[in-house]
C-alpha positions as CSV (number, residue, x, y, z in Angstrom):
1,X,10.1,14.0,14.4
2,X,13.0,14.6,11.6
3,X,14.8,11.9,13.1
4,X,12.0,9.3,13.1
5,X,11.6,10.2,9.4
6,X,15.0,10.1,8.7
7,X,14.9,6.8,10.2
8,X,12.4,5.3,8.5
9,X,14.2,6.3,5.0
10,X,16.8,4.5,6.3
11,X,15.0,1.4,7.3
12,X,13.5,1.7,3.5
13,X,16.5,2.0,1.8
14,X,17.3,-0.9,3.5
15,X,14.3,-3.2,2.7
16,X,14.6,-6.4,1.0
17,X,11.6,-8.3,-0.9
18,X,10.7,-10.4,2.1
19,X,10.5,-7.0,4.2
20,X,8.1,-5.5,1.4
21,X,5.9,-8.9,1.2
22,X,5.6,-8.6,5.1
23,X,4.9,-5.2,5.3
24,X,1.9,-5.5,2.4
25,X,0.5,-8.3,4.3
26,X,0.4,-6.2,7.6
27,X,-1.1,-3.6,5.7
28,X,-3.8,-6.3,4.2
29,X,-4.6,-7.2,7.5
30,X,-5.1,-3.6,8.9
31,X,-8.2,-3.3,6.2
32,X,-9.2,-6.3,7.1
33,X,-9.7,-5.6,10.4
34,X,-10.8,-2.0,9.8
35,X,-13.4,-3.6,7.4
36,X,-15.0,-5.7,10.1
37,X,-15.8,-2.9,12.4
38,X,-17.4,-0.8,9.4
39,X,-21.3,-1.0,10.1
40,X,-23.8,-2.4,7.4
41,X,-24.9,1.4,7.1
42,X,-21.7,2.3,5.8
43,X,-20.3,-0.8,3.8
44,X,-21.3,0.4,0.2
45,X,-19.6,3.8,1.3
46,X,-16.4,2.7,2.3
47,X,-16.0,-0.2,-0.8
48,X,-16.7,2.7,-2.9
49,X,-14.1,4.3,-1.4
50,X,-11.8,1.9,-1.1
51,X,-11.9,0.9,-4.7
52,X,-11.0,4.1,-6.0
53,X,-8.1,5.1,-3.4
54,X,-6.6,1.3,-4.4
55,X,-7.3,2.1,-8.5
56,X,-5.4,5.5,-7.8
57,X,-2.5,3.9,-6.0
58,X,-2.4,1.0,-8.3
59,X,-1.9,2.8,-11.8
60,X,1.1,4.9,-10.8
61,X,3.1,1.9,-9.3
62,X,2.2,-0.4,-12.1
63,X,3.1,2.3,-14.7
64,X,6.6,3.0,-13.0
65,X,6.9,-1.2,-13.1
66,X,6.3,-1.4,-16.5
67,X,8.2,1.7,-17.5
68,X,11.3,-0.2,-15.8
69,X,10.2,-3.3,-17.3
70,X,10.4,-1.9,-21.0
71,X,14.0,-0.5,-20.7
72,X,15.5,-3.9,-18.8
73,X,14.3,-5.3,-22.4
C-alpha cells in the first residue's frame, strides 16, 4: 500500500495542466454517472449534499489561488 501511495505522489508531482484538466473531467463524469442512478427519493438529499461538500472544497483552493495570485503581483 505505501508503494501505491508513494507512487501516486510521484505521478502528481509529475502532472502537467492537461493531466489536471483530464483528471477533473474524469472526476465530472463519475458524478455524473453517480447522479443518474440516484432515485427521485433521494435527489434533494444528495444535491444538498453535494453543494455543500463542493462549497467546502471550493473555498480553500480558491483562497490558496488567490493568496498566490496576490504575491505574483
Amino acid at each position: 500500500m505505501k508503494n501505491m501511495i508513494t507512487a501516486g505522489e510521484d505521478y502528481i508531482k509529475k502532472m502537467d495542466m492537461a493531466d489536471v484538466g483530464l483528471l477533473k473531467i474524469c472526476l465530472f463524469s463519475m458524478g455524473l454517472f453517480s447522479g443518474i442512478c440516484v432515485t427521485k427519493k433521494n435527489k434533494k438529499k444528495i444535491g444538498f449534499w453535494a453543494m455543500l461538500i463542493s462549497t467546502m472544497t471550493c473555498i480553500p483552493l480558491m483562497s490558496k489561488f488567490l493568496r498566490i495570485y496576490k504575491e505574483q503581483e
